[in-house]
N, C-alpha and C positions, 0 to 999 in steps of 0.2 A: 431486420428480420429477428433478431436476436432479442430486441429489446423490446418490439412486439411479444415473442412468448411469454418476455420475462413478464409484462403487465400484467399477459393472461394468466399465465401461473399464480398471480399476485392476489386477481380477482378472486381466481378460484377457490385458491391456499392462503388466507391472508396470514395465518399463525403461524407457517412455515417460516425456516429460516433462509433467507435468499443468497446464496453466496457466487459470485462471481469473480474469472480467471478474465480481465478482459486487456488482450492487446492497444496501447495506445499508442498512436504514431508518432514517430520522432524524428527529430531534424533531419539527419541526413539520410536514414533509411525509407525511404517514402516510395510506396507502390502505387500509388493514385493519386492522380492532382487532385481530387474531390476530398480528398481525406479528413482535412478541416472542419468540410461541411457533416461530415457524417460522425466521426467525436465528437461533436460540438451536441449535435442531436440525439444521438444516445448517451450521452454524460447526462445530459436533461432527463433523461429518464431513468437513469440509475441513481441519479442523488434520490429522484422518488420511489423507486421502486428496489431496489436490493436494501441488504441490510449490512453486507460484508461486501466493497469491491478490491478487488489486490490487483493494483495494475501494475501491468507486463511490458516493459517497450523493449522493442527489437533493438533499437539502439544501443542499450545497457547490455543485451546481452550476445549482442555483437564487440563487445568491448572487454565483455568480460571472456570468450572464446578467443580474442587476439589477445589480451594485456595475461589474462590469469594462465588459462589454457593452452595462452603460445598455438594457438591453430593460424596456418595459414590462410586460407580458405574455407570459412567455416560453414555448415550448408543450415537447411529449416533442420533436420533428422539433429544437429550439434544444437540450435535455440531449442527443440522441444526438450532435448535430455535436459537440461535447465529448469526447463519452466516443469518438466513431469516433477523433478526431485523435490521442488518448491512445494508441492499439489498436494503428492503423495506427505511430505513432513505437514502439510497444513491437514491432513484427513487422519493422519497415522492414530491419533485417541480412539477416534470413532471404529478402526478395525482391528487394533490389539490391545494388549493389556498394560496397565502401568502403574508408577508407584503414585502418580499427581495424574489423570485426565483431565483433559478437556475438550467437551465435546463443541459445535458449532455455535449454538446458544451460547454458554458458557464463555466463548469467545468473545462472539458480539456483545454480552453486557461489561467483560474488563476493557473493551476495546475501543468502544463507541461513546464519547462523555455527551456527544451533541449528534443528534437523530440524521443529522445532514452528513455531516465530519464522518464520514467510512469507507473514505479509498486512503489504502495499505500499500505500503513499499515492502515488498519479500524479499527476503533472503537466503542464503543458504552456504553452509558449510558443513565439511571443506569441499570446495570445488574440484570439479576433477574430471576428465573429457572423457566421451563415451571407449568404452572398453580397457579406459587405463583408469583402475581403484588409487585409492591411496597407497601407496607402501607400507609406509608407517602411519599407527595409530597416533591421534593427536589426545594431548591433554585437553579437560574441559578448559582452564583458561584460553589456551589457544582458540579452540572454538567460538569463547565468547569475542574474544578480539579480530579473529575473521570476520563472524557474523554480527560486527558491530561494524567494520570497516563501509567505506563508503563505494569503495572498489565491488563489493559484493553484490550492491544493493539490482534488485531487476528493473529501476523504474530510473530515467534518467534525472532525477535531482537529486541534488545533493544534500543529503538529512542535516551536513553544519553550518546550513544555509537558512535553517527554522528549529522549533523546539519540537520535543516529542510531546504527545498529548499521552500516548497510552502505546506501549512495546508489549508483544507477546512471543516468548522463545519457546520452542520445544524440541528438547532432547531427547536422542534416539540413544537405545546401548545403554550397557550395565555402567551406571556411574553412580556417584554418593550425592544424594539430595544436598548435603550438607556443603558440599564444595559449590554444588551449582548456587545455590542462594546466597553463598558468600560471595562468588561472581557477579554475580546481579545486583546485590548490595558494593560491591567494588566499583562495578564501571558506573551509578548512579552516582555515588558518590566522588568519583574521579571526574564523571562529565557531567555535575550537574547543570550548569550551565546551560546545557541540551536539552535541557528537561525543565517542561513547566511546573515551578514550585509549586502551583495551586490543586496539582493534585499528586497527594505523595503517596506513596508507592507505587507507582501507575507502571511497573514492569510484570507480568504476570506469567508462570512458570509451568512449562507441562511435563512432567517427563515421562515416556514409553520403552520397555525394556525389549523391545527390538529394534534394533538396528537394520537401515536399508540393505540391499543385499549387494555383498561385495563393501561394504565399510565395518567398521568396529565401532563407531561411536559417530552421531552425524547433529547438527541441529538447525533447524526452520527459523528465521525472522521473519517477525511480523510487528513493521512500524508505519505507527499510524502519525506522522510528523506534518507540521505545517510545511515543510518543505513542497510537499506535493504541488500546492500552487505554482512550483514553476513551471512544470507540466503544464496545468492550466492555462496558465498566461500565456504560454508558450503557443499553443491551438487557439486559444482566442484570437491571439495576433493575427496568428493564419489564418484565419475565418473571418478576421472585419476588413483585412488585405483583399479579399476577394466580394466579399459580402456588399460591399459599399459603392462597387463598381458591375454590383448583379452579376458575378462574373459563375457562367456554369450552372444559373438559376432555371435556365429553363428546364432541363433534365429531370429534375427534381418538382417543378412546377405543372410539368406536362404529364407524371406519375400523381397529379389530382392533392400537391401539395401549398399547402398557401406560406407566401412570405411573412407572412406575423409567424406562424411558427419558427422559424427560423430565428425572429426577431428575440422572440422569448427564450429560446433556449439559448441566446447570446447571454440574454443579461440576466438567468438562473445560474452559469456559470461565471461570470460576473461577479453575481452576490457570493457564487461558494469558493470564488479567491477571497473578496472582500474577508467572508466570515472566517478563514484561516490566518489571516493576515492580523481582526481584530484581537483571536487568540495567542496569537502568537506572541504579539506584545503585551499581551494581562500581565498584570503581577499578582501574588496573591493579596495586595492589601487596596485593589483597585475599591473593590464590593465598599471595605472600611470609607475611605475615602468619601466614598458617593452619601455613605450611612453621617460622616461626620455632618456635611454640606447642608443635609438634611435638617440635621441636629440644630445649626447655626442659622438657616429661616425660621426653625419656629422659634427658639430665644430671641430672635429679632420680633 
């Protein structure tokens, strides 16, 4: 249903910016045996049709309400305060004022190096469970090293597990531009390693002089990391598990749907592990390389 509108929105508005909040299912938290099939389906449609996707998995943020938040029982009403604080830090340019904006667009072009490559792992700091604020105000470092942590992140893979293509922060509350971009220049430099040399400075910085209400200083991640494939691969499994033995097909079949589709949207996501996987490993002197090879048929 959802990725229906999203097309028709697409046909309609094609210059518009497409941004998507989309839930992906995770290991242990699973509400439907079919779920594979239906990820699997609309991932195919969002590598084509959005332009921003920030995925959400329950799992992450079931772990972040038991590990971070110490809740014993955390309910939906504890994942939405999560996933709202995420939304609201990813929209806050576009509804108040600041010393750096950035709006939607603006996002998607530091964000996006390859037209496919636009599902985002969010973040968010500092965390904190519904009705209980911070106490104490945190320093920007601290902020940067929460919202760097892995413990943070909403989507269950882990960013030290791939490189970053393109990271986008934005801070909330009165602080000095001049701290925040020494930060950003710190933890780049501290991990480069995590970060694909071949596009340098790929960390890009927003800041808005409000802060969410009930905090003094807050900030949004937004990482765009080869990591993400482990998700991917993750659902794929799930899907060729079931897929191969038509298992649940008729449901789907009897709603006027053909198994070639099915088939395609296996190996679009397929290709969009593959193609995070070939980035992942680039170096920046791959291009040189290819140019040398070149150089040495035609001398021959």
């Amino acid at each position: 249903m959802g990725t229906l509108l999203i097309s028709k929105i697409r046909e309609e508005y094609p210059d518009r910016i497409m941004n998507t909040f989309s839930v992906m299912p995770s290991p242990k938290v699973s509400d439907t045996v079919v779920e594979p099939y239906n990820a699997t389906l609309s991932v195919h449609q969002l590598v084509e049709n959005t332009d921003e996707t920030y995925c959400i998995d329950n799992e992450a943020l079931y772990d972040i309400c038991f590990r971070t938040l110490k809740l014993t029982t955390p309910t939906y009403g504890d994942l939405n305060h999560l996933v709202s604080a995420t939304m609201s830090g990813v929209t806050t340019s576009l509804r108040f004022p600041g010393q750096l904006n950035a709006d939607l667009r603006k996002l998607a072009v530091n964000m996006v190096p390859f037209p496919r490559l636009h599902f985002f792992i969010p973040g968010f700091a500092p965390l904190t469970a519904r009705g209980s604020q911070q106490y104490r105000s945190l320093t920007v470092p601290e902020l940067t090293q929460q919202m760097f942590d892995a413990k943070n992140m909403m989507a269950a893979c882990d960013p030290r597990h791939g490189r970053y293509l393109t990271v986008a922060t934005v801070f909330r509350g009165p602080m000095s531009m001049k701290e925040v971009d020494e930060q950003m220049l710190a933890i780049q430099n501290k991990n480069s390693s995590y970060f694909v040399e071949w596009i340098p400075n790929n960390v890009k910085v927003a800041v808005c002089d409000i802060p969410p209400k009930g905090l003094k200083m807050a900030s949004t991640f937004i990482g765009n990391s080869t990591a993400i494939q482990e998700l991917f691969k993750r659902i794929s499994e799930q899907f060729s598990a079931m897929f191969k033995r038509k298992a649940f097909l008729h449901w789907f079949t009897g709603e006027g749907m053909d198994e070639m589709e099915f088939t395609e949207a296996e190996s679009n996501m397929n290709d969009l592990v593959s193609e995070y996987q070939q980035y992942q490993e680039a170096t920046a002197n791959d291009g040189e390389e290819a140019f040398e090879d070149d150089e040495e048929e035609v001398n021959e």
